[in-house]
PQR file of N, CA, C, O and H, with PARSE charges and radii, in Angstrom:
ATOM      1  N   UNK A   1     114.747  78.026 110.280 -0.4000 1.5000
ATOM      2  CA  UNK A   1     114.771  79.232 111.079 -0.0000 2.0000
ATOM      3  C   UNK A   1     113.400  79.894 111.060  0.5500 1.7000
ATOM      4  O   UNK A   1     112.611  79.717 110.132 -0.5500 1.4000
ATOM      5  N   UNK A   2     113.054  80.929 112.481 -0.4000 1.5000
ATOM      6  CA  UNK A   2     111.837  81.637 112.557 -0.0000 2.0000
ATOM      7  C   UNK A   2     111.827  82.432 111.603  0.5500 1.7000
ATOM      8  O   UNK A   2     110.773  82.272 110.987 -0.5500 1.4000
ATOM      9  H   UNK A   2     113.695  81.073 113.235  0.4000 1.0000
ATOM     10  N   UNK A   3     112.351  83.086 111.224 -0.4000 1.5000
ATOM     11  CA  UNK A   3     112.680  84.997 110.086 -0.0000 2.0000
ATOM     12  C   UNK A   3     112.080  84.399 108.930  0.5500 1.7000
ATOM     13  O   UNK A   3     111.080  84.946 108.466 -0.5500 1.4000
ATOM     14  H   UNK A   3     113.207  83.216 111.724  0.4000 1.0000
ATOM     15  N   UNK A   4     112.696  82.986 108.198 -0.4000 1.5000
ATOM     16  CA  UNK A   4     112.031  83.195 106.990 -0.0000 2.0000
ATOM     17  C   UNK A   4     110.681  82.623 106.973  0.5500 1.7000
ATOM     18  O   UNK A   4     109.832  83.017 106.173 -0.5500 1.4000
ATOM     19  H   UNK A   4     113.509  82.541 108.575  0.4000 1.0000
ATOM     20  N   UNK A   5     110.504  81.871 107.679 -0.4000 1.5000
ATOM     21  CA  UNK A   5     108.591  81.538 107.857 -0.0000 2.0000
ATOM     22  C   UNK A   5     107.793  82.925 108.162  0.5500 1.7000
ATOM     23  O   UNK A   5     106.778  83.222 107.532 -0.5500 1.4000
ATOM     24  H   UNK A   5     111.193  81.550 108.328  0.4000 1.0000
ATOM     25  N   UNK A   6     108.419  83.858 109.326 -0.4000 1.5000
ATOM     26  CA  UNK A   6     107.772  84.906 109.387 -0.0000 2.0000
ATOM     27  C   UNK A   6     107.637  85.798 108.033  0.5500 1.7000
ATOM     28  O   UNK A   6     106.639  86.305 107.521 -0.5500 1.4000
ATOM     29  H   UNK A   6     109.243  83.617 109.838  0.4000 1.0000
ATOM     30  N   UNK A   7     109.357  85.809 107.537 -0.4000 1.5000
ATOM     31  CA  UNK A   7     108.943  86.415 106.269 -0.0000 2.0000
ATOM     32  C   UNK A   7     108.259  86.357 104.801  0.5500 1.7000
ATOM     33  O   UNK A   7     108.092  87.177 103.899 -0.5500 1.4000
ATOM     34  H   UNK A   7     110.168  85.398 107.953  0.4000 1.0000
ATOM     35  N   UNK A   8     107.867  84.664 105.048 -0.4000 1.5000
ATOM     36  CA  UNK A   8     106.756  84.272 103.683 -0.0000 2.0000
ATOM     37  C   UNK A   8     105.680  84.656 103.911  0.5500 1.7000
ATOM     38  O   UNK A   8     105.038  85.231 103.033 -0.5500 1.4000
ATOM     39  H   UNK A   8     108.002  83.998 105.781  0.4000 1.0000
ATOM     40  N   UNK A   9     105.092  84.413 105.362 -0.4000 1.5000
ATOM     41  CA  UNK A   9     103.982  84.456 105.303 -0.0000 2.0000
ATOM     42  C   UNK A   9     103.528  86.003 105.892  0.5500 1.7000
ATOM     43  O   UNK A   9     102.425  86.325 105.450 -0.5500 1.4000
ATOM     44  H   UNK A   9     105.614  83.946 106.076  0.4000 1.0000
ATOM     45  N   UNK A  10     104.017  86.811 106.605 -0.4000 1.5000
ATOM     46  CA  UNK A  10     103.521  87.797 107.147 -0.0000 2.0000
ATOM     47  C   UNK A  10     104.130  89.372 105.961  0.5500 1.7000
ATOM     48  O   UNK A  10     103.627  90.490 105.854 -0.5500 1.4000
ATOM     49  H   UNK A  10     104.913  86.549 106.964  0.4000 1.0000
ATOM     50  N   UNK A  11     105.117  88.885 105.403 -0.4000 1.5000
ATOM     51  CA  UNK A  11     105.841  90.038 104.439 -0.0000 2.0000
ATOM     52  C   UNK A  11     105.739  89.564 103.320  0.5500 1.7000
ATOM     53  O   UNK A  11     106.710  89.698 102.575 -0.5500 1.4000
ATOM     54  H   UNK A  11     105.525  87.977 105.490  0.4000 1.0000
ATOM     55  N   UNK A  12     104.637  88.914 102.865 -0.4000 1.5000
ATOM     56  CA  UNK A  12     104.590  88.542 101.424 -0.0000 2.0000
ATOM     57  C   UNK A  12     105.658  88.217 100.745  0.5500 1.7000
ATOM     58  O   UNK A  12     106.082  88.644  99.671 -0.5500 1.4000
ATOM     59  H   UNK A  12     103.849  88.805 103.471  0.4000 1.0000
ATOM     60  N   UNK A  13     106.185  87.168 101.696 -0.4000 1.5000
ATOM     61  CA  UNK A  13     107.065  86.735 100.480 -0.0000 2.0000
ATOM     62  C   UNK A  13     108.495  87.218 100.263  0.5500 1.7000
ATOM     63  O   UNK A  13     109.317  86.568  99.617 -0.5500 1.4000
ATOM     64  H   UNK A  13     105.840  86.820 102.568  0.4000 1.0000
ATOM     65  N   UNK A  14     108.808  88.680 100.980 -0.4000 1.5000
ATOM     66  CA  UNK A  14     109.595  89.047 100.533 -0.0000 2.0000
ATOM     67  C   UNK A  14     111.517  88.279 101.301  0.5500 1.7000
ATOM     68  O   UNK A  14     111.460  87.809 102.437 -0.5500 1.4000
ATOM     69  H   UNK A  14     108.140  89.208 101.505  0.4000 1.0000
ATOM     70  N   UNK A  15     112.499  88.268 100.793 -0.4000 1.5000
ATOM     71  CA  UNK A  15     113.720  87.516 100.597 -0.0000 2.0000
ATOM     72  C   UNK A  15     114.756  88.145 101.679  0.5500 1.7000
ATOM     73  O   UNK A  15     115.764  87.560 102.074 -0.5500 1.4000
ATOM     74  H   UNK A  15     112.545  88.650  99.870  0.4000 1.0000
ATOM     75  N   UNK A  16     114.503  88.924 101.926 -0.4000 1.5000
ATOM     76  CA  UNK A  16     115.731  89.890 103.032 -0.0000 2.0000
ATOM     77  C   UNK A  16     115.897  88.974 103.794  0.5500 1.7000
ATOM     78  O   UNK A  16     117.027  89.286 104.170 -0.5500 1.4000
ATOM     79  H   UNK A  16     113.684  89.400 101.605  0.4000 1.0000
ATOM     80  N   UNK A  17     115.567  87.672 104.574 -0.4000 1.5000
ATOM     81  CA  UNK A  17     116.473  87.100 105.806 -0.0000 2.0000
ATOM     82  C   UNK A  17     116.398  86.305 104.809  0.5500 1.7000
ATOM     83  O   UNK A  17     117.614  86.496 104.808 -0.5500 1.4000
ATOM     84  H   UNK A  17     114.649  87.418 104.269  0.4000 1.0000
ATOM     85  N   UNK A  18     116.081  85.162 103.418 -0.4000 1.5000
ATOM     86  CA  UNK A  18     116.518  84.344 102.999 -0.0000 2.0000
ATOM     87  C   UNK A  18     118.184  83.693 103.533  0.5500 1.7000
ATOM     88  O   UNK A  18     118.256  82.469 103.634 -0.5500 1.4000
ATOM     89  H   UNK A  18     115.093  85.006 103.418  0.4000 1.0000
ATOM     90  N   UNK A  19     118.914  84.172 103.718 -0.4000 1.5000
ATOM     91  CA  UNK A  19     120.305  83.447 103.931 -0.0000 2.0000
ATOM     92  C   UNK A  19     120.603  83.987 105.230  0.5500 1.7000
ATOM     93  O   UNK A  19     121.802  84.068 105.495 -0.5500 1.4000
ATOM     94  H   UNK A  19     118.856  85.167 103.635  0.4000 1.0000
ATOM     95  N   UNK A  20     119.589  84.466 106.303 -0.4000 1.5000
ATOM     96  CA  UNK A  20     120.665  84.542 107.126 -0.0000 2.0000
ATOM     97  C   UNK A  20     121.280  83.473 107.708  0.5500 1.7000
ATOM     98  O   UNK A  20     122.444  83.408 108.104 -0.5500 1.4000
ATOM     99  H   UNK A  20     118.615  84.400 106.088  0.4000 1.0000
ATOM    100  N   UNK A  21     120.012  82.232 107.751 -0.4000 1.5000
ATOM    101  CA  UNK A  21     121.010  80.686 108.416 -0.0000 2.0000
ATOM    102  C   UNK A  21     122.125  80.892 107.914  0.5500 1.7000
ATOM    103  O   UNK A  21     122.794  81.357 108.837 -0.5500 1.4000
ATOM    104  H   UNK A  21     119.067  82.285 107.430  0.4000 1.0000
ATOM    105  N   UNK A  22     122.888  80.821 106.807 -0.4000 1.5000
ATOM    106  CA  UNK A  22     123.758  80.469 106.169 -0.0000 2.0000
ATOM    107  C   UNK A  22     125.157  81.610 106.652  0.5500 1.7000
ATOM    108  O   UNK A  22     126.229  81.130 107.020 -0.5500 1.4000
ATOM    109  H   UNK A  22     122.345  80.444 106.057  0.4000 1.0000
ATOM    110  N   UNK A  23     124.948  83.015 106.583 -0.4000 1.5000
ATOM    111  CA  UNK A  23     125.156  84.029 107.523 -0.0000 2.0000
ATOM    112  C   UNK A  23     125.768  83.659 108.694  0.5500 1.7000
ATOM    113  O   UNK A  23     126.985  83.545 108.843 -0.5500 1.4000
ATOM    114  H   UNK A  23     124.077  83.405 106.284  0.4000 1.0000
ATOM    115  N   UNK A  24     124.768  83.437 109.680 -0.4000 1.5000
ATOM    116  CA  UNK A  24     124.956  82.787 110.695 -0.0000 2.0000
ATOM    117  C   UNK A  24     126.134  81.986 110.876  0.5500 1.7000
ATOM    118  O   UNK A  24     127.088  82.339 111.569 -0.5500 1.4000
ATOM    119  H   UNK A  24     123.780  83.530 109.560  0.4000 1.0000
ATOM    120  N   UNK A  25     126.033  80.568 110.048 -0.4000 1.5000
ATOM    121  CA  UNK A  25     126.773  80.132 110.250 -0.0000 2.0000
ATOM    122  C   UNK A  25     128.048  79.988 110.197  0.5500 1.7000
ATOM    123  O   UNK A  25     128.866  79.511 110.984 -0.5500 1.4000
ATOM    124  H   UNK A  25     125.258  80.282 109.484  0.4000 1.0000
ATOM    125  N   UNK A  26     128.156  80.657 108.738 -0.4000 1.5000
ATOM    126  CA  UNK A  26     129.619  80.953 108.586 -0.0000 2.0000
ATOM    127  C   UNK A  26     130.286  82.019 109.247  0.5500 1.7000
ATOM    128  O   UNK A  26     131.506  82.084 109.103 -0.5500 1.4000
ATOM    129  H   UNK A  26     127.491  81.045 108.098  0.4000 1.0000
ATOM    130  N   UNK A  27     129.518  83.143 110.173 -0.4000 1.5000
ATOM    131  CA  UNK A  27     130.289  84.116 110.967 -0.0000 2.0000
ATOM    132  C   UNK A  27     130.641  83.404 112.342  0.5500 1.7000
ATOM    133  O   UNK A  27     131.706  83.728 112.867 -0.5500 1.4000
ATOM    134  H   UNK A  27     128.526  83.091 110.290  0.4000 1.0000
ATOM    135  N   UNK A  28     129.722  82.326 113.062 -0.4000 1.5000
ATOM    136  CA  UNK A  28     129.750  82.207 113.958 -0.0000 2.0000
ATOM    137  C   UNK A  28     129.324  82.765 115.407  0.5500 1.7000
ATOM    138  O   UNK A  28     128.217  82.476 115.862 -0.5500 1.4000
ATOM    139  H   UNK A  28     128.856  82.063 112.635  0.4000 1.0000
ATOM    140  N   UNK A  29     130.003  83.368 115.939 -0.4000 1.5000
ATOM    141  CA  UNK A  29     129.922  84.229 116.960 -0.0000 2.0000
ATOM    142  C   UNK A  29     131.188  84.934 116.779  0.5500 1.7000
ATOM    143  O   UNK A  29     132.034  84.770 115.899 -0.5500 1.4000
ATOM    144  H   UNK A  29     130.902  83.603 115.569  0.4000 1.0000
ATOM    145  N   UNK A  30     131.169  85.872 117.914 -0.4000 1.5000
ATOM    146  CA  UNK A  30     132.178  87.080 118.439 -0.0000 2.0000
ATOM    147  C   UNK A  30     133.483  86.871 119.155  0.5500 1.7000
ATOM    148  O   UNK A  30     134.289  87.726 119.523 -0.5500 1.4000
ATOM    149  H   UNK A  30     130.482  86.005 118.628  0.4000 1.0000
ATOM    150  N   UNK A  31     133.546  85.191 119.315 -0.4000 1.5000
ATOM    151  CA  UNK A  31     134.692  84.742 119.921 -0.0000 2.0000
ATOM    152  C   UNK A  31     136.078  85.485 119.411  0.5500 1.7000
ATOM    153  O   UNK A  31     136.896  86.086 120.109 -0.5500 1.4000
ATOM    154  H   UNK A  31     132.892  84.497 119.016  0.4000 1.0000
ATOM    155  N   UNK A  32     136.096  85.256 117.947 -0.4000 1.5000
ATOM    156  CA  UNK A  32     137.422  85.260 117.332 -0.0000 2.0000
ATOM    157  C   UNK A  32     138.120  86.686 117.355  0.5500 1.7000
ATOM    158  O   UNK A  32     139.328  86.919 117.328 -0.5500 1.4000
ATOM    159  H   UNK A  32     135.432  84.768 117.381  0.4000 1.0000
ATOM    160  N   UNK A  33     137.039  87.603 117.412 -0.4000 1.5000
ATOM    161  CA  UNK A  33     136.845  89.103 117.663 -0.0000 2.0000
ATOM    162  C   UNK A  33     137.421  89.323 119.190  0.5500 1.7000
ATOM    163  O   UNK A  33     138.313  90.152 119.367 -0.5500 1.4000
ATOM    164  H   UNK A  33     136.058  87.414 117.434  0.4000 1.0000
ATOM    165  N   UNK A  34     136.829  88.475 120.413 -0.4000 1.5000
ATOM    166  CA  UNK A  34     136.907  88.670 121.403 -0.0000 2.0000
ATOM    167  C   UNK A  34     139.108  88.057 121.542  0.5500 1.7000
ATOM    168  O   UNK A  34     139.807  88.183 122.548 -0.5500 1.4000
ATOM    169  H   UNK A  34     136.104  87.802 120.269  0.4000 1.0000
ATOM    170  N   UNK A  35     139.466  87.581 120.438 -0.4000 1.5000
ATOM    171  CA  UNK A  35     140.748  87.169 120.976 -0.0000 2.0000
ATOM    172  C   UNK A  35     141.548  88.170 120.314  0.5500 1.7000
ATOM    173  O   UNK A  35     142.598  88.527 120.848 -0.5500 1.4000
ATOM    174  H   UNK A  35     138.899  87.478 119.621  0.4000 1.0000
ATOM    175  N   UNK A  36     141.072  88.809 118.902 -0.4000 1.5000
ATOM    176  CA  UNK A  36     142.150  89.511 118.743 -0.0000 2.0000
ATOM    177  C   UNK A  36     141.700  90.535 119.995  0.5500 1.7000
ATOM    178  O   UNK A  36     142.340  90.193 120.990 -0.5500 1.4000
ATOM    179  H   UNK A  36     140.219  88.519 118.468  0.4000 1.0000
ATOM    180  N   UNK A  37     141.108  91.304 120.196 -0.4000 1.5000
ATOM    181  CA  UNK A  37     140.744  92.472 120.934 -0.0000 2.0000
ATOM    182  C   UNK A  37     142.180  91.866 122.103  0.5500 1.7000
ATOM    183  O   UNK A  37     143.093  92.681 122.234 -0.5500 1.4000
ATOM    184  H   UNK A  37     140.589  91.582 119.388  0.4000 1.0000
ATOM    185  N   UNK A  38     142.289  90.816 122.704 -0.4000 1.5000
ATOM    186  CA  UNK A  38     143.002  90.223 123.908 -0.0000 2.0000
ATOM    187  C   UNK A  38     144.293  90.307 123.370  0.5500 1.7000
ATOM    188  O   UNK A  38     145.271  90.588 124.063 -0.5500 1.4000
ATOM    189  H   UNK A  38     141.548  90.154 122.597  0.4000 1.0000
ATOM    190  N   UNK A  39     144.356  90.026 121.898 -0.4000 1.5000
ATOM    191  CA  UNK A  39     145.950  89.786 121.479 -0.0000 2.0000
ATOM    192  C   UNK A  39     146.403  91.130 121.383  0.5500 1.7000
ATOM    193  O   UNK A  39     147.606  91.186 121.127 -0.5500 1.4000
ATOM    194  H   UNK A  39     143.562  89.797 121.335  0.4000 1.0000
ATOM    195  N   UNK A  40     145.874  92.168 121.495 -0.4000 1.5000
ATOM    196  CA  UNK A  40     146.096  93.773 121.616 -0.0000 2.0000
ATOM    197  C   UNK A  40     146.053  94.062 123.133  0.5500 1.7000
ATOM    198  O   UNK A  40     145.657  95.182 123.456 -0.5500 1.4000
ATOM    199  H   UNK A  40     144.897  92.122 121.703  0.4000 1.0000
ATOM    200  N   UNK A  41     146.301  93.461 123.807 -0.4000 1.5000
ATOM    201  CA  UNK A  41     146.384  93.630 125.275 -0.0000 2.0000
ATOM    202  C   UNK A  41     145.089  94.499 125.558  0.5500 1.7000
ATOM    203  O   UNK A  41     145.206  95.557 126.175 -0.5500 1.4000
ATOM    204  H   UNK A  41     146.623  92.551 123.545  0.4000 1.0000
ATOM    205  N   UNK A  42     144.255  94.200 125.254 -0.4000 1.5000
ATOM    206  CA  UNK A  42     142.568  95.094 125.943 -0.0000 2.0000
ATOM    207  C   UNK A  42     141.760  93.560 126.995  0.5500 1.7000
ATOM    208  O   UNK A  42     141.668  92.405 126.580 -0.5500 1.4000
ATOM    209  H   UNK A  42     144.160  93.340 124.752  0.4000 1.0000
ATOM    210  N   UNK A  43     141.377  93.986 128.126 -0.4000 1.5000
ATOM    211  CA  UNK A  43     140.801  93.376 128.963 -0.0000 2.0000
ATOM    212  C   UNK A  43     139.316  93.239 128.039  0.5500 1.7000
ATOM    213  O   UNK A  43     138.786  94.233 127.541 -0.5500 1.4000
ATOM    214  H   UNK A  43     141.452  94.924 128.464  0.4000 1.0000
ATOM    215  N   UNK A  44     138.727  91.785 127.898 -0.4000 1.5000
ATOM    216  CA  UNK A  44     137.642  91.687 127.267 -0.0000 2.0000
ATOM    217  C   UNK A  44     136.844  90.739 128.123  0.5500 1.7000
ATOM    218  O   UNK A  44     137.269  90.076 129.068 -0.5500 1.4000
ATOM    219  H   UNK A  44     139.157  90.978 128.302  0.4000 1.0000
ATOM    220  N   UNK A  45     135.733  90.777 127.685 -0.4000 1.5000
ATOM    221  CA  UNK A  45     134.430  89.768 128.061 -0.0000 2.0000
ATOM    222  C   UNK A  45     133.795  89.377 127.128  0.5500 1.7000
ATOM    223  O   UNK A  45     133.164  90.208 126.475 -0.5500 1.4000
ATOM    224  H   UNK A  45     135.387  91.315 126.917  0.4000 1.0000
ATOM    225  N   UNK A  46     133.768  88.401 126.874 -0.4000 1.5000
ATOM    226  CA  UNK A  46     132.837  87.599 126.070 -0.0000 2.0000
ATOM    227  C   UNK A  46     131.704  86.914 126.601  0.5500 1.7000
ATOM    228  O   UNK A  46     131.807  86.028 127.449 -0.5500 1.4000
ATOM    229  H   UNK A  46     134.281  87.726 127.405  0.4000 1.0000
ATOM    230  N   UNK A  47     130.579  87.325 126.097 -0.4000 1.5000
ATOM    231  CA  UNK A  47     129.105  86.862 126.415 -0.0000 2.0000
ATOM    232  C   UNK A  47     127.999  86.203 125.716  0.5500 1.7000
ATOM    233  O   UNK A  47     128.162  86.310 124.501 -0.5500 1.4000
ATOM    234  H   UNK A  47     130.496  88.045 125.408  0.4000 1.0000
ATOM    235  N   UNK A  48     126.997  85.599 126.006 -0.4000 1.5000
ATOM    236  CA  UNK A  48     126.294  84.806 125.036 -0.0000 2.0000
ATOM    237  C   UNK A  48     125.045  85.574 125.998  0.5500 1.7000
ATOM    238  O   UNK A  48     124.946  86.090 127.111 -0.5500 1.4000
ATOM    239  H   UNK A  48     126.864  85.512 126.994  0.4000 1.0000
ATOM    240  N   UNK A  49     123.978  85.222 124.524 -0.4000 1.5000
ATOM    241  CA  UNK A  49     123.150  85.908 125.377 -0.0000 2.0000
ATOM    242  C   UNK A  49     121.984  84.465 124.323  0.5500 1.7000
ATOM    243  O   UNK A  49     122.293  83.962 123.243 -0.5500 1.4000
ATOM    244  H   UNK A  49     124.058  84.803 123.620  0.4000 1.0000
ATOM    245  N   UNK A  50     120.622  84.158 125.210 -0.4000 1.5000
ATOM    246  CA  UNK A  50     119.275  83.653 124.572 -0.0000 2.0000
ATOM    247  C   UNK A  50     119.707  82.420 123.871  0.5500 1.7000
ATOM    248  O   UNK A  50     119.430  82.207 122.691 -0.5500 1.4000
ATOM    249  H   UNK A  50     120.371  84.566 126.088  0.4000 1.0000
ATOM    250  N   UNK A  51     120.585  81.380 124.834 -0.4000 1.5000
ATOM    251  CA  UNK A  51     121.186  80.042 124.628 -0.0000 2.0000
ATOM    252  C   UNK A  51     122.053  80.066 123.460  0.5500 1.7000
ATOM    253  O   UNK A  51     122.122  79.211 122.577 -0.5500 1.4000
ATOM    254  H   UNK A  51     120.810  81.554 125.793  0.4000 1.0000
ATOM    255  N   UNK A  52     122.945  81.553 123.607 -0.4000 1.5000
ATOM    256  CA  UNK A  52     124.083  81.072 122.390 -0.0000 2.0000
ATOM    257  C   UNK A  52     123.825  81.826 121.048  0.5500 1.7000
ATOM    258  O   UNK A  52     124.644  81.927 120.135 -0.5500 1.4000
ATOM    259  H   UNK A  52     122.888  82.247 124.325  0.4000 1.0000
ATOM    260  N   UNK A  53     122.481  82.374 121.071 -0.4000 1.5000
ATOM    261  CA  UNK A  53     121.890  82.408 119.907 -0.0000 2.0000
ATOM    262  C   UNK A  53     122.579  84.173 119.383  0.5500 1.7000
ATOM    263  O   UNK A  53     122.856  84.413 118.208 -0.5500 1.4000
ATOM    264  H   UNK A  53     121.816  82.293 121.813  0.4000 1.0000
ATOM    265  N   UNK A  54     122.696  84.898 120.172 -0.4000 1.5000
ATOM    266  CA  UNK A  54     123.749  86.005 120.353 -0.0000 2.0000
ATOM    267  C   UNK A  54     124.986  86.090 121.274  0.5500 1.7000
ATOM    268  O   UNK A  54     125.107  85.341 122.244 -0.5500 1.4000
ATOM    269  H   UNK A  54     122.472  84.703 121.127  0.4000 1.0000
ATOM    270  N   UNK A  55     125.886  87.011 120.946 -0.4000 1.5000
ATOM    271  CA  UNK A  55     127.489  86.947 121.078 -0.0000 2.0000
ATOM    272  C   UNK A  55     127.237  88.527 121.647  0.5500 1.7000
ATOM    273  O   UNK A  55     126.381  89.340 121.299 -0.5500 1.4000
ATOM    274  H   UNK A  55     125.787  87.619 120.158  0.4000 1.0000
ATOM    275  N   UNK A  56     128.128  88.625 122.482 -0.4000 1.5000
ATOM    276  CA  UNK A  56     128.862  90.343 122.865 -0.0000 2.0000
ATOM    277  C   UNK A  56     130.031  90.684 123.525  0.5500 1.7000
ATOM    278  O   UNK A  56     130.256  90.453 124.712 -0.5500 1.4000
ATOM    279  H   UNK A  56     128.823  87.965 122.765  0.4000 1.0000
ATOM    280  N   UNK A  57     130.776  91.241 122.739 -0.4000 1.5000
ATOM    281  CA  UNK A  57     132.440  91.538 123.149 -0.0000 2.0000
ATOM    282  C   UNK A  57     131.605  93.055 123.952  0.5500 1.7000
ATOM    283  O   UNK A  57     130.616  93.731 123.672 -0.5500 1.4000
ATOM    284  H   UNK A  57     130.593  91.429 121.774  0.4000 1.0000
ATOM    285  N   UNK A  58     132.823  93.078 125.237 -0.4000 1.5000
ATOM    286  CA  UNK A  58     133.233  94.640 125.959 -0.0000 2.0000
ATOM    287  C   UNK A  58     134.208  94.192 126.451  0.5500 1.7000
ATOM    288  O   UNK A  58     134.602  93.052 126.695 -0.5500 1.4000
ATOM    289  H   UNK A  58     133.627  92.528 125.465  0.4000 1.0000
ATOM    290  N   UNK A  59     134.730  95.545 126.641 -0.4000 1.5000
ATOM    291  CA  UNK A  59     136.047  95.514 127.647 -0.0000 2.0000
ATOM    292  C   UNK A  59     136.703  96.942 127.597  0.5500 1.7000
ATOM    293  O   UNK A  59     136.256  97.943 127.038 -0.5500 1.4000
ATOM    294  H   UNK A  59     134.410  96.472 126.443  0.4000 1.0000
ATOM    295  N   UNK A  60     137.787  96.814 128.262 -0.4000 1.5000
ATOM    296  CA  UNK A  60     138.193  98.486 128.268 -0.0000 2.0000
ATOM    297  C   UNK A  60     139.718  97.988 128.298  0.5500 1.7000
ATOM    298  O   UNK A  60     140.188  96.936 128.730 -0.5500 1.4000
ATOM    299  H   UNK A  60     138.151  96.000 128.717  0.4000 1.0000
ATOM    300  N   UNK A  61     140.501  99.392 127.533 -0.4000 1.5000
ATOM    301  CA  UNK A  61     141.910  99.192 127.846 -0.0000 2.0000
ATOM    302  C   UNK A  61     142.759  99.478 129.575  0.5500 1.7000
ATOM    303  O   UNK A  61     142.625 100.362 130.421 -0.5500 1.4000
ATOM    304  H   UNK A  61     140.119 100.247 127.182  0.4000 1.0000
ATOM    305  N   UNK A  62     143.457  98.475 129.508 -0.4000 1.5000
ATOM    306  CA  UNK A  62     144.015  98.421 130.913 -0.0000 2.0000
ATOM    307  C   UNK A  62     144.591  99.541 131.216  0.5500 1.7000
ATOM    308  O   UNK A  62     145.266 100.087 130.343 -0.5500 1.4000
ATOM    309  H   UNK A  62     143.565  97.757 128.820  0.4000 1.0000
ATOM    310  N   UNK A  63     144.461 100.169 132.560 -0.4000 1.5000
ATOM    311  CA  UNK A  63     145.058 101.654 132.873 -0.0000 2.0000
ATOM    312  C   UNK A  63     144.109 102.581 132.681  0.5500 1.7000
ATOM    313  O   UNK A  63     144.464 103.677 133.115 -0.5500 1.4000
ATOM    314  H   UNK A  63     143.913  99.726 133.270  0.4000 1.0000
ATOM    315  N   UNK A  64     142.893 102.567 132.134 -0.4000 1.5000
ATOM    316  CA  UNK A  64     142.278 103.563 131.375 -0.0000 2.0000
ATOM    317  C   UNK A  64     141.622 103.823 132.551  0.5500 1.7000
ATOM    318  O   UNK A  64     141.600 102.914 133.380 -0.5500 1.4000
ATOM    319  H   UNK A  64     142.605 101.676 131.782  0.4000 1.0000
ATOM    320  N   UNK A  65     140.993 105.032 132.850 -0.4000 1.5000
ATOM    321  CA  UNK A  65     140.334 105.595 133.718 -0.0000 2.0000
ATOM    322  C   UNK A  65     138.725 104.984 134.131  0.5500 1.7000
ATOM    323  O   UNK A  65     137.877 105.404 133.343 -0.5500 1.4000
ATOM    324  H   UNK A  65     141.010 105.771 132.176  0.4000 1.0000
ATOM    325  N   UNK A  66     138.359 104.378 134.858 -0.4000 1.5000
ATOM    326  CA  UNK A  66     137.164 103.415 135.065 -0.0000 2.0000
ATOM    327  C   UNK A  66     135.722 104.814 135.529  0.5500 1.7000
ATOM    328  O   UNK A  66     135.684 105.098 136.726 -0.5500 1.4000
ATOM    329  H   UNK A  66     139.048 104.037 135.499  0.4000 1.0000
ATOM    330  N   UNK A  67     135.239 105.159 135.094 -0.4000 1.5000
ATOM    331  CA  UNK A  67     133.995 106.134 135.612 -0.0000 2.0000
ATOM    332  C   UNK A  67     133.683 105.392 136.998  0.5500 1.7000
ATOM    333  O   UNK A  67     133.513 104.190 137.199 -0.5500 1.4000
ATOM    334  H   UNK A  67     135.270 104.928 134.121  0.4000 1.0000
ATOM    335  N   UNK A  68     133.663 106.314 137.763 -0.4000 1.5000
ATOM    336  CA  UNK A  68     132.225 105.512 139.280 -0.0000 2.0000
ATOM    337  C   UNK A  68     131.077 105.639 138.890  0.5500 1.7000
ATOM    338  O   UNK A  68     130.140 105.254 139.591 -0.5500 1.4000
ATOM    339  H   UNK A  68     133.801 107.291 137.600  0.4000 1.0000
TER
END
């Protein structure tokens, strides 16, 4: 990953993204989020954003008043 090369060499070293690969991987994305939100009857969207590399749930509850 980019974060921890950036962070050896430009932050001396210091450990704060050390694990985010690992992070990463085991959260996945926002999918699983995006189904309960659905299994609660809320209209959702699920999005990827920068080939996958980010996730984003929205949606609104059905009936609810839509702003123009």
């Amino acid at each position: 990953m980019v974060l921890p090369l950036v962070e050896r060499t430009l932050l001396r070293g210091a450990r704060d993204f050390s694990m985010i690969g690992t992070y990463s991987t085991n959260f996945g994305d926002a999918s699983h989020m995006a189904e309960m939100l659905k299994g609660e009857g809320l209209e959702v969207q699920f999005k990827r954003f920068f080939f996958g590399c980010a996730t984003a749930v929205a949606g609104r509850k059905p009936g609810a008043f839509a702003p123009s």
